[in-house]
Each structure stands twice: as C-alpha cells, then as structure tokens.
SEVO-306937 format. One record per atom (N, C-alpha, C): residue number from 1; residue in one letter; x, y, z; atom name. Coordinates in nm, 3 decimals. Example, Ala and Ser with C-alpha at 12.3 -4.5 7.8 and 13.67 -1.06 7.14 Angstrom:
2
node marza: 1	kolza: a	c1: 1.319	c2: -0.569	c3: 0.780	baro: N
node marza: 1	kolza: a	c1: 1.230	c2: -0.450	c3: 0.780	baro: CA
node marza: 1	kolza: a	c1: 1.320	c2: -0.330	c3: 0.780	baro: C
node marza: 2	kolza: s	c1: 1.285	c2: -0.225	c3: 0.708	baro: N
node marza: 2	kolza: s	c1: 1.367	c2: -0.106	c3: 0.714	baro: CA
node marza: 2	kolza: s	c1: 1.290	c2: 0.003	c3: 0.787	baro: C
This chain:
87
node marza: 1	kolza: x	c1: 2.273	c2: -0.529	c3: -0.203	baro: N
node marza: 1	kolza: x	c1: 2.150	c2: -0.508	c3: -0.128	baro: CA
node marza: 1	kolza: x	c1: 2.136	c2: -0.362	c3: -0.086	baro: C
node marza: 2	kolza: x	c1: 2.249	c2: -0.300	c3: -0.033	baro: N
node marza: 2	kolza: x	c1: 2.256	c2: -0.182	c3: -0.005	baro: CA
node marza: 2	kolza: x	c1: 2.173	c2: -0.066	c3: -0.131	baro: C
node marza: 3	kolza: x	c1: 2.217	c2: -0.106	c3: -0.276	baro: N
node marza: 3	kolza: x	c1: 2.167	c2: -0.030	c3: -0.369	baro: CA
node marza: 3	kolza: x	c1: 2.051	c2: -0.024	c3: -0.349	baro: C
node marza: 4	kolza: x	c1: 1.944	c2: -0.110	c3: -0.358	baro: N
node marza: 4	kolza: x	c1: 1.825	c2: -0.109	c3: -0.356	baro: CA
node marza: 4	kolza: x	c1: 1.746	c2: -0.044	c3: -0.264	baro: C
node marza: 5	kolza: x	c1: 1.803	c2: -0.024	c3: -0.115	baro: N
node marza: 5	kolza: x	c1: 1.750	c2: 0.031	c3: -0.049	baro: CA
node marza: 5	kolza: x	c1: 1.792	c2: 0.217	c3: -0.050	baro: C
node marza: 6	kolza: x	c1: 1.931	c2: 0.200	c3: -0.159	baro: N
node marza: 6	kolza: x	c1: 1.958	c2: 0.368	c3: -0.174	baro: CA
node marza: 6	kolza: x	c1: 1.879	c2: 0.439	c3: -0.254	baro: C
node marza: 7	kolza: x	c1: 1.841	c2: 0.329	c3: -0.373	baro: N
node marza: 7	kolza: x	c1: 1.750	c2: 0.398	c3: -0.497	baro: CA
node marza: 7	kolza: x	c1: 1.612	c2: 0.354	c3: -0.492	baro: C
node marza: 8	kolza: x	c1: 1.585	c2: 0.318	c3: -0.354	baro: N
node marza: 8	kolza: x	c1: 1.389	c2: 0.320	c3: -0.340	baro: CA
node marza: 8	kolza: x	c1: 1.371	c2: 0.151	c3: -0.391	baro: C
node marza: 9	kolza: x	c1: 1.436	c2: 0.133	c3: -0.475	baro: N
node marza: 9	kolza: x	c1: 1.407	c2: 0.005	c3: -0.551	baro: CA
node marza: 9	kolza: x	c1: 1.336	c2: -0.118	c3: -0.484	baro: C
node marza: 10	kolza: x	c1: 1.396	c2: -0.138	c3: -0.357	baro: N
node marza: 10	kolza: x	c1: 1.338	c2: -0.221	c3: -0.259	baro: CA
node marza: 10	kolza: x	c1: 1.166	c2: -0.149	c3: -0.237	baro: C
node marza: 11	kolza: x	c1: 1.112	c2: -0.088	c3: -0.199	baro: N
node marza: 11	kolza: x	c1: 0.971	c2: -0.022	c3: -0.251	baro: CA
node marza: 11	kolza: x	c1: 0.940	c2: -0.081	c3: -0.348	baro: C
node marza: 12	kolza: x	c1: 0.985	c2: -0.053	c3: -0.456	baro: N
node marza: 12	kolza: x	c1: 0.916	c2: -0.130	c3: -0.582	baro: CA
node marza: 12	kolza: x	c1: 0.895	c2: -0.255	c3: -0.570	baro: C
node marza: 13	kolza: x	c1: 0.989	c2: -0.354	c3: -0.488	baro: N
node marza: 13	kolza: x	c1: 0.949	c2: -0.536	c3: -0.533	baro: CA
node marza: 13	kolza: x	c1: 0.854	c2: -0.491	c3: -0.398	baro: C
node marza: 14	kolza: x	c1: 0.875	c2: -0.474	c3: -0.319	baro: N
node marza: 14	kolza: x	c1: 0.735	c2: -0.484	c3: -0.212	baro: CA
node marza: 14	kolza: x	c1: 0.633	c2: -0.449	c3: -0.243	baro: C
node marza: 15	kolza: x	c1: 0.604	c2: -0.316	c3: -0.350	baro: N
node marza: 15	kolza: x	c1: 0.460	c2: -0.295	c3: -0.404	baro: CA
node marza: 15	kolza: x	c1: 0.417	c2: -0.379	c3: -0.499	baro: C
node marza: 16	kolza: x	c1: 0.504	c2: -0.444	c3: -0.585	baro: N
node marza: 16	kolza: x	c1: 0.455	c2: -0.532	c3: -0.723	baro: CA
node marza: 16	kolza: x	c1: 0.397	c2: -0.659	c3: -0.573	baro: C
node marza: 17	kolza: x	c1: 0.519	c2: -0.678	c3: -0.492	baro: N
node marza: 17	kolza: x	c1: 0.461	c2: -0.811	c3: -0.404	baro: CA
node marza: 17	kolza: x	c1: 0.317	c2: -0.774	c3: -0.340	baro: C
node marza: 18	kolza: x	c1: 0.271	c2: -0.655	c3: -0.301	baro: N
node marza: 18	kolza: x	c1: 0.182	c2: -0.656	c3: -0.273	baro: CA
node marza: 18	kolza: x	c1: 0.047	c2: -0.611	c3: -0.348	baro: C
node marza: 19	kolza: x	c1: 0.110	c2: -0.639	c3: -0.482	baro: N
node marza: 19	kolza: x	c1: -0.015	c2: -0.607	c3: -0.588	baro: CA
node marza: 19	kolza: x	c1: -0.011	c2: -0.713	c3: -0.665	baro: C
node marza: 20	kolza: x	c1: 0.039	c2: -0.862	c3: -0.645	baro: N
node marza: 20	kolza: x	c1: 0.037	c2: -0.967	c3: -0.631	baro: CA
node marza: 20	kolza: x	c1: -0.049	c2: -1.022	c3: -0.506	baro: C
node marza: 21	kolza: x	c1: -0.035	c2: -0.975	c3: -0.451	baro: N
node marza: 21	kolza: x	c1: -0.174	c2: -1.059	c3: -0.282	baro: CA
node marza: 21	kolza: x	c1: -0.254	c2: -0.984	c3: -0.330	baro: C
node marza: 22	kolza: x	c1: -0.290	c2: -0.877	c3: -0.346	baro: N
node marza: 22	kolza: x	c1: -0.402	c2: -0.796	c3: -0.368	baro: CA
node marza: 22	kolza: x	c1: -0.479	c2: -0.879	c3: -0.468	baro: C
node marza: 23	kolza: x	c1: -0.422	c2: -0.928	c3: -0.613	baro: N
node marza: 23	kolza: x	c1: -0.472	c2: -1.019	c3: -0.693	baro: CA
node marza: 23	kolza: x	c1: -0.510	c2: -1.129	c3: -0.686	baro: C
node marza: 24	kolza: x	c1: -0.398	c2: -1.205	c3: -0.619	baro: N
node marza: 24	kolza: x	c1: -0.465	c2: -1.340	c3: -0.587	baro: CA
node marza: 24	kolza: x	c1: -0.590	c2: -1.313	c3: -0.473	baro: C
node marza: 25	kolza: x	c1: -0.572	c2: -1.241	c3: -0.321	baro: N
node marza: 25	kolza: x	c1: -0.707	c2: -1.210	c3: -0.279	baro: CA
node marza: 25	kolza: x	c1: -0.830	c2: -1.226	c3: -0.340	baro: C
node marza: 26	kolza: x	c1: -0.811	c2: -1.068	c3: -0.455	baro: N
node marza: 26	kolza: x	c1: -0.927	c2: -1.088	c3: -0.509	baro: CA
node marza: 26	kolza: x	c1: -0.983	c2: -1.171	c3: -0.586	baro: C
node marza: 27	kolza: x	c1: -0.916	c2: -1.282	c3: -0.698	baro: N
node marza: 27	kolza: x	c1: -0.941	c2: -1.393	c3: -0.730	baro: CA
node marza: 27	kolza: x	c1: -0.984	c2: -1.484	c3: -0.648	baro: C
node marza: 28	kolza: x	c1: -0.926	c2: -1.499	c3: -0.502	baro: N
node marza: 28	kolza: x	c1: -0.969	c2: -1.657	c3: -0.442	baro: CA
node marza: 28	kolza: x	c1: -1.097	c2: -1.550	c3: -0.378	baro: C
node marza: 29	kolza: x	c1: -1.144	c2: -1.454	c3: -0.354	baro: N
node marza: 29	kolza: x	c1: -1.301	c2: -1.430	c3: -0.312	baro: CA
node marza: 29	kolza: x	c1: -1.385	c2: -1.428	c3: -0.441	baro: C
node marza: 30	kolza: x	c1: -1.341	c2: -1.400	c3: -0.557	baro: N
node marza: 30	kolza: x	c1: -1.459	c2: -1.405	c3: -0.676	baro: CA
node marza: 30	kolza: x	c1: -1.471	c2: -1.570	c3: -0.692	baro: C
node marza: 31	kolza: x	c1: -1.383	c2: -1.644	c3: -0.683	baro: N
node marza: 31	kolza: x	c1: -1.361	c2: -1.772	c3: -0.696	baro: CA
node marza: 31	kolza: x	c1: -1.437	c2: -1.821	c3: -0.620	baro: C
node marza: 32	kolza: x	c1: -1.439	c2: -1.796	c3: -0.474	baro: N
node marza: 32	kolza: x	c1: -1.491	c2: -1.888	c3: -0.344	baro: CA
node marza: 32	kolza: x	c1: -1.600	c2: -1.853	c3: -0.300	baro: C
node marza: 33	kolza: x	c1: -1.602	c2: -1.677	c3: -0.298	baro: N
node marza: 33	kolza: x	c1: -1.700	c2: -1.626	c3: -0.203	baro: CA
node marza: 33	kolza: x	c1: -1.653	c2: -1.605	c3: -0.038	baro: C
node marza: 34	kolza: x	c1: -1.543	c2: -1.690	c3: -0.049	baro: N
node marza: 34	kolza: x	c1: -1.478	c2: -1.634	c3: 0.101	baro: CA
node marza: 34	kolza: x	c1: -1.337	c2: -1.556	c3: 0.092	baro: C
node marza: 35	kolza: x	c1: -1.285	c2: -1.564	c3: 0.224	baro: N
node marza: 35	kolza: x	c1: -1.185	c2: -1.426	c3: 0.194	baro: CA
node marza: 35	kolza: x	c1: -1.250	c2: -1.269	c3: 0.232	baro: C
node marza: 36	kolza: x	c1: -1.208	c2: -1.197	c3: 0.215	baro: N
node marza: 36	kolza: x	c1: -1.214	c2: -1.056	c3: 0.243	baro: CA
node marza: 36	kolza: x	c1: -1.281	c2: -1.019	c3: 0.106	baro: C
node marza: 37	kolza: x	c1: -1.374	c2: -0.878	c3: 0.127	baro: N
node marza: 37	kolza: x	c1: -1.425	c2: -0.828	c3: 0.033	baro: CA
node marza: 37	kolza: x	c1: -1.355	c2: -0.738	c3: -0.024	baro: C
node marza: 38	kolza: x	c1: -1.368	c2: -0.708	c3: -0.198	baro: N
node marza: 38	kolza: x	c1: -1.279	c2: -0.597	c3: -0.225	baro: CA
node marza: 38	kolza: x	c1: -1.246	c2: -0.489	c3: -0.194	baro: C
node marza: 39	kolza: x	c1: -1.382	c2: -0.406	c3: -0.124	baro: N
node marza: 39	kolza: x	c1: -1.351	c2: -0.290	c3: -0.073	baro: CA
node marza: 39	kolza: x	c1: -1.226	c2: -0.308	c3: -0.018	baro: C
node marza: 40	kolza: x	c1: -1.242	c2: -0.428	c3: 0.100	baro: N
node marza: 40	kolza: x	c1: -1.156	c2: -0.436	c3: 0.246	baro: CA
node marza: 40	kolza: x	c1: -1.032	c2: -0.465	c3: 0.170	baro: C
node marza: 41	kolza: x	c1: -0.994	c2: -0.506	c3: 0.125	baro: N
node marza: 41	kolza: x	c1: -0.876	c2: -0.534	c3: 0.044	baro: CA
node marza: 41	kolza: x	c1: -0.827	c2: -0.415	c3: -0.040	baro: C
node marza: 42	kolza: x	c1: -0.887	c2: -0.365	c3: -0.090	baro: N
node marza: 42	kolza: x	c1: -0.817	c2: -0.203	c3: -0.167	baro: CA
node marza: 42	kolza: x	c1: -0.805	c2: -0.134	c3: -0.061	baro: C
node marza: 43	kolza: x	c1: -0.880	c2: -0.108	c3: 0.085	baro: N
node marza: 43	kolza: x	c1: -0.835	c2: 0.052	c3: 0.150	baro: CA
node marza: 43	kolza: x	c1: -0.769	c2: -0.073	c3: 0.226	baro: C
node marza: 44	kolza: x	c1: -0.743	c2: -0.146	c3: 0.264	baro: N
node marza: 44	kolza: x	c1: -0.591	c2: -0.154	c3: 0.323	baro: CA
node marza: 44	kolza: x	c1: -0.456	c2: -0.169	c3: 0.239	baro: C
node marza: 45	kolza: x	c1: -0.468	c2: -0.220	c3: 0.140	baro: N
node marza: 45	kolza: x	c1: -0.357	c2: -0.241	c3: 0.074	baro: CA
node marza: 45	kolza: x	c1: -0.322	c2: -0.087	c3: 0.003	baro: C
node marza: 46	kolza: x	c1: -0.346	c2: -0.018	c3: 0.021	baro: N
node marza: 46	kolza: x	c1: -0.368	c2: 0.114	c3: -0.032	baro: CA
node marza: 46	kolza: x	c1: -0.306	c2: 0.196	c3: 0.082	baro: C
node marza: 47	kolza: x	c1: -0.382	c2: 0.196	c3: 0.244	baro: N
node marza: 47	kolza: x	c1: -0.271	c2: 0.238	c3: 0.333	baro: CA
node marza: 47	kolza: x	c1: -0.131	c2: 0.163	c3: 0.316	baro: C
node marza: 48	kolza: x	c1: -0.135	c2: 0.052	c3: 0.326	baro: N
node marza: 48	kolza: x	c1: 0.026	c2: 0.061	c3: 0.277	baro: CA
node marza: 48	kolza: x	c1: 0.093	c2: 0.065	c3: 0.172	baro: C
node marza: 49	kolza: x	c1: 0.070	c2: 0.073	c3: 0.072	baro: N
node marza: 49	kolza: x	c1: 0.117	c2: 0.154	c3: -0.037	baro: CA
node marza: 49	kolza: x	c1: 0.131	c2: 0.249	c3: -0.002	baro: C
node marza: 50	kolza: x	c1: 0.047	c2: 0.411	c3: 0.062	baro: N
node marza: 50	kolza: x	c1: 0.099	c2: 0.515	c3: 0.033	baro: CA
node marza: 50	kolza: x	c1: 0.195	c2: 0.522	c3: 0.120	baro: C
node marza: 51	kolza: x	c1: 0.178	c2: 0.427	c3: 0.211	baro: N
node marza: 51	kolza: x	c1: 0.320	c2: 0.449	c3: 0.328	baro: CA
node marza: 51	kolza: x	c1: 0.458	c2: 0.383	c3: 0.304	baro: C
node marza: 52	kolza: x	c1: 0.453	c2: 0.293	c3: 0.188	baro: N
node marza: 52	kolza: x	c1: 0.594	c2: 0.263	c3: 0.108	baro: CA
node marza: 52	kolza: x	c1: 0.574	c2: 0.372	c3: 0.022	baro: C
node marza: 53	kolza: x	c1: 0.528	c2: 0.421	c3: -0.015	baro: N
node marza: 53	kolza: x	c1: 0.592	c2: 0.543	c3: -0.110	baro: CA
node marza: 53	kolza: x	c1: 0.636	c2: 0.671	c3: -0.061	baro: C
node marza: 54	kolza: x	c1: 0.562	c2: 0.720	c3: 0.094	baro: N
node marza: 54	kolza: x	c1: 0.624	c2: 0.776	c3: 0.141	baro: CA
node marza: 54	kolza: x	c1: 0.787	c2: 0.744	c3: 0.215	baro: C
node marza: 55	kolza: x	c1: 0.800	c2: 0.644	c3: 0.245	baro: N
node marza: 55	kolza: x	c1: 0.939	c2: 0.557	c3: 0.248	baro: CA
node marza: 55	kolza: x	c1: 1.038	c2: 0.570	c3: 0.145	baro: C
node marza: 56	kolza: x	c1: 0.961	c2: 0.517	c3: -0.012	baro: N
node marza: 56	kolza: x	c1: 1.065	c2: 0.543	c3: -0.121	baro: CA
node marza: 56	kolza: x	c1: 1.109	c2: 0.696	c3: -0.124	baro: C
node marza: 57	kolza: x	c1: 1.025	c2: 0.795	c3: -0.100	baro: N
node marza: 57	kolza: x	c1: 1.009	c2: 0.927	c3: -0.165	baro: CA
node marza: 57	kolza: x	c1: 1.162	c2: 0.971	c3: -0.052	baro: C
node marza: 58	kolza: x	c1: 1.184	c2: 0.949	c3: 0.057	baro: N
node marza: 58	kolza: x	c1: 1.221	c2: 0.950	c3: 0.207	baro: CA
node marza: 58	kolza: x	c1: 1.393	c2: 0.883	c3: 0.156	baro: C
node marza: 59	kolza: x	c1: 1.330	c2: 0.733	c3: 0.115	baro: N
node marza: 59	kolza: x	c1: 1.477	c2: 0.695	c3: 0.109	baro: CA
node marza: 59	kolza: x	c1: 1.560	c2: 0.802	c3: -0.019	baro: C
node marza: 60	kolza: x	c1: 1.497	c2: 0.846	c3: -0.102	baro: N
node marza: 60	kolza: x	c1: 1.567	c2: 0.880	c3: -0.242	baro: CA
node marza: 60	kolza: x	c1: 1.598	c2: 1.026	c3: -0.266	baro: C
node marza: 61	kolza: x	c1: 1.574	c2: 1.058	c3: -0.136	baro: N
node marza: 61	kolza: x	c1: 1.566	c2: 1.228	c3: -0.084	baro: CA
node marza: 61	kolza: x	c1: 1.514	c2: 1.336	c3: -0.156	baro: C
node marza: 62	kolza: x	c1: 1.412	c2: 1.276	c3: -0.173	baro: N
node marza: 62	kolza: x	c1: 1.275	c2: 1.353	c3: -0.235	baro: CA
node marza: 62	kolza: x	c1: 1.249	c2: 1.467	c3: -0.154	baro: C
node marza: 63	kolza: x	c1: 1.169	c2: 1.569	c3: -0.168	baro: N
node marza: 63	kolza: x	c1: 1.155	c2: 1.700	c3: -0.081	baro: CA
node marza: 63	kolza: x	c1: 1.091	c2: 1.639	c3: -0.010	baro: C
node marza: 64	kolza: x	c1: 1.014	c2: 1.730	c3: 0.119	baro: N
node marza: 64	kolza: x	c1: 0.963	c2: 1.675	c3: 0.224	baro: CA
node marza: 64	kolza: x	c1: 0.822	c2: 1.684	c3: 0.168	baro: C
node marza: 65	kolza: x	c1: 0.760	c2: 1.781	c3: 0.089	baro: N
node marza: 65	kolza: x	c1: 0.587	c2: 1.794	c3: 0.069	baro: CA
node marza: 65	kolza: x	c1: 0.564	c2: 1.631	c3: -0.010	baro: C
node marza: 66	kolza: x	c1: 0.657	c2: 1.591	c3: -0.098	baro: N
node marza: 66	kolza: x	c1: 0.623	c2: 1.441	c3: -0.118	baro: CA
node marza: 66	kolza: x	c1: 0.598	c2: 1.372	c3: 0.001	baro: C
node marza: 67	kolza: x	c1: 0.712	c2: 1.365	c3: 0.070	baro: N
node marza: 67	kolza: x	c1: 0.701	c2: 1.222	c3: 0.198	baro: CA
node marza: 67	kolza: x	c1: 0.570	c2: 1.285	c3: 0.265	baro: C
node marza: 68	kolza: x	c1: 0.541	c2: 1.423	c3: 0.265	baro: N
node marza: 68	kolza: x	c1: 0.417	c2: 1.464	c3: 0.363	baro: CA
node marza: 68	kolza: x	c1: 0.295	c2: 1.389	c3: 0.274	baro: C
node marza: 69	kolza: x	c1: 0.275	c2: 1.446	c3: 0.141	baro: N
node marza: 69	kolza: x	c1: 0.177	c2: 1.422	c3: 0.079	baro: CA
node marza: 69	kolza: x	c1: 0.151	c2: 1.255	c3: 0.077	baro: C
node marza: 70	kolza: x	c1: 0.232	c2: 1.163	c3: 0.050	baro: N
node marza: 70	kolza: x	c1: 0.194	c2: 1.043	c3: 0.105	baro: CA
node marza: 70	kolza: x	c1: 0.140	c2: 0.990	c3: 0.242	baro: C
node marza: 71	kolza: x	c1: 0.225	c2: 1.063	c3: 0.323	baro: N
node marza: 71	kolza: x	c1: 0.177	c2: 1.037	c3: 0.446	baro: CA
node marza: 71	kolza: x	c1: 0.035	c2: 1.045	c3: 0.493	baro: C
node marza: 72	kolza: x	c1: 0.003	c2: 1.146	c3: 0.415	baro: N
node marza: 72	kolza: x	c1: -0.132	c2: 1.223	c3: 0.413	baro: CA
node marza: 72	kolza: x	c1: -0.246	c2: 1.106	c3: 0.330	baro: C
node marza: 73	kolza: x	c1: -0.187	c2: 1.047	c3: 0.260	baro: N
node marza: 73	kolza: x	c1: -0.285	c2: 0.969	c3: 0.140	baro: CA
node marza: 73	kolza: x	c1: -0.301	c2: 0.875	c3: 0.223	baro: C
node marza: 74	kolza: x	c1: -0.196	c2: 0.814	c3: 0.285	baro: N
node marza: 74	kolza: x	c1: -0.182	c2: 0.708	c3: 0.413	baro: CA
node marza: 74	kolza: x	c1: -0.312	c2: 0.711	c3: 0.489	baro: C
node marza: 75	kolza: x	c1: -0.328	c2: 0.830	c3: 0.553	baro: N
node marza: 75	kolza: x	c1: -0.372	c2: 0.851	c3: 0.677	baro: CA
node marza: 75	kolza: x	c1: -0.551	c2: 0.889	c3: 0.629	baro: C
node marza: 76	kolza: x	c1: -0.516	c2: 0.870	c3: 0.477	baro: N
node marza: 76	kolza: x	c1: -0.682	c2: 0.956	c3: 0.406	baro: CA
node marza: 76	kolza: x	c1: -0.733	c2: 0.771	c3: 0.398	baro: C
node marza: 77	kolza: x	c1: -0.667	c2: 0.659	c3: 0.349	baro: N
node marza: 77	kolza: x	c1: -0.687	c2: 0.579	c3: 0.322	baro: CA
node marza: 77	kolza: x	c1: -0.704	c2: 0.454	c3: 0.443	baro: C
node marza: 78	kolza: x	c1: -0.616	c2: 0.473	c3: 0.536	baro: N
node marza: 78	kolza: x	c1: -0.661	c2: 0.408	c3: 0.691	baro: CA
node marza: 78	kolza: x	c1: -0.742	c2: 0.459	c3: 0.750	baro: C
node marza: 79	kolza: x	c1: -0.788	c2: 0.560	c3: 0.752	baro: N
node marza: 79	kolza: x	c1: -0.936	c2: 0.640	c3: 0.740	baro: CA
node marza: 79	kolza: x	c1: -1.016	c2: 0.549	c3: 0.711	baro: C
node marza: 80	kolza: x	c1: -1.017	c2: 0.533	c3: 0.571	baro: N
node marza: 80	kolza: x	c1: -1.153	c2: 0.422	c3: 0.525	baro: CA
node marza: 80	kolza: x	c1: -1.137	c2: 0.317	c3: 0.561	baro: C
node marza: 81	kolza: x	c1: -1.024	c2: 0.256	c3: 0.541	baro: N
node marza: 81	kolza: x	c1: -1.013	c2: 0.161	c3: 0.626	baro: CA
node marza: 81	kolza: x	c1: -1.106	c2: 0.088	c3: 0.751	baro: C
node marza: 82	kolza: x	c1: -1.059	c2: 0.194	c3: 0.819	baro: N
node marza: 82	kolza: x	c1: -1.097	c2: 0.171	c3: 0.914	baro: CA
node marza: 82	kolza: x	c1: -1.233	c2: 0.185	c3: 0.950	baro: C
node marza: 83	kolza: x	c1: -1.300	c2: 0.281	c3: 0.889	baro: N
node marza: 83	kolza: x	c1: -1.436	c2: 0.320	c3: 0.841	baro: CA
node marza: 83	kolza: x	c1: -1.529	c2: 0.162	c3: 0.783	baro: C
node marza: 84	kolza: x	c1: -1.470	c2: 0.160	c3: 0.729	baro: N
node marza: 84	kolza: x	c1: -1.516	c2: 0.018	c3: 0.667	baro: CA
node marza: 84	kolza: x	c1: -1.539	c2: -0.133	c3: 0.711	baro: C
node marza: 85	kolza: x	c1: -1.428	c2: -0.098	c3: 0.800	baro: N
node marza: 85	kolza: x	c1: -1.370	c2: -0.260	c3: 0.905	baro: CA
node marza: 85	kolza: x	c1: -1.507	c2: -0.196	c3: 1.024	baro: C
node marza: 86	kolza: x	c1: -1.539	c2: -0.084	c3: 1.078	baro: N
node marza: 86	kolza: x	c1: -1.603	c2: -0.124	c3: 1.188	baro: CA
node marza: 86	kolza: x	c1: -1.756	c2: -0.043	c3: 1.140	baro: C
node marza: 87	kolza: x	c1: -1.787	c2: -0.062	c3: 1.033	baro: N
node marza: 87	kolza: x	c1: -1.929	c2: -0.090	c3: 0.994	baro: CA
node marza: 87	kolza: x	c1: -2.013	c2: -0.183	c3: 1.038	baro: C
C-alpha cells in the first residue's frame, strides 16, 4: 500500500474512480433528465482532479511550478464552479 502512495499511483485509481461517476452521472441525466447537469458535473469533477494531480505531482516530488500550476487549474476551475452553482 505504501508503494502506491510513493509513486502517485493511488491518484490514478481515484481519477479513473472518478471518471467513472463522472460517466455514469452523465448517463443517468441523459437517461432520466434528472441528476445534475453536465456543465455542473465537469467544473466540479475537474476541481478535483486538478487537486489530485497537484497531490500526485507533490507525492512524486515533482518541482514545485507543477504542484503550483495545478493548484492554480484547481482554483481556475472552482471558480466556475462555483460561478455556475450560484447562477
């Protein structure tokens, strides 16, 4: 268990896991009509993505302008987010 969290790897099953909800999401709203809309579903799942990648970049001792530059994509993307949620 330890490995995975030395070589980022743990990042990876959490992003495939969460690009798995992202899919089924968007299937059960094209399907139903209920559920969350896609927008709302890409800029959040998107803030956290860039913030596990700033994590992986962090755990795998990547320079710091990576972990910044994610952080940054993070903070560009909970932006809309949030932009979006209080429309």
């Amino acid at each position: 268990m330890s490995e995975l969290f030395a070589t980022g790897h743990i990042v990876d099953l959490i992003l495939v896991a969460m690009l798995l909800e992202g899919a089924l999401l968007f299937w059960w709203h094209r399907r139903t009509g209920r559920g969350f809309p896609v927008d709302l579903i890409a800029t959040t799942l998107l803030a956290g993505g860039f913030l596990l990648l700033a994590l992986r970049a962090a755990l795998t001792g990547s320079a710091w302008p990576w972990v910044a530059l994610w952080l940054f994509a993070g903070l560009v993307a909970h932006l809309a987010d949030l932009r979006r949620r209080l429309r």
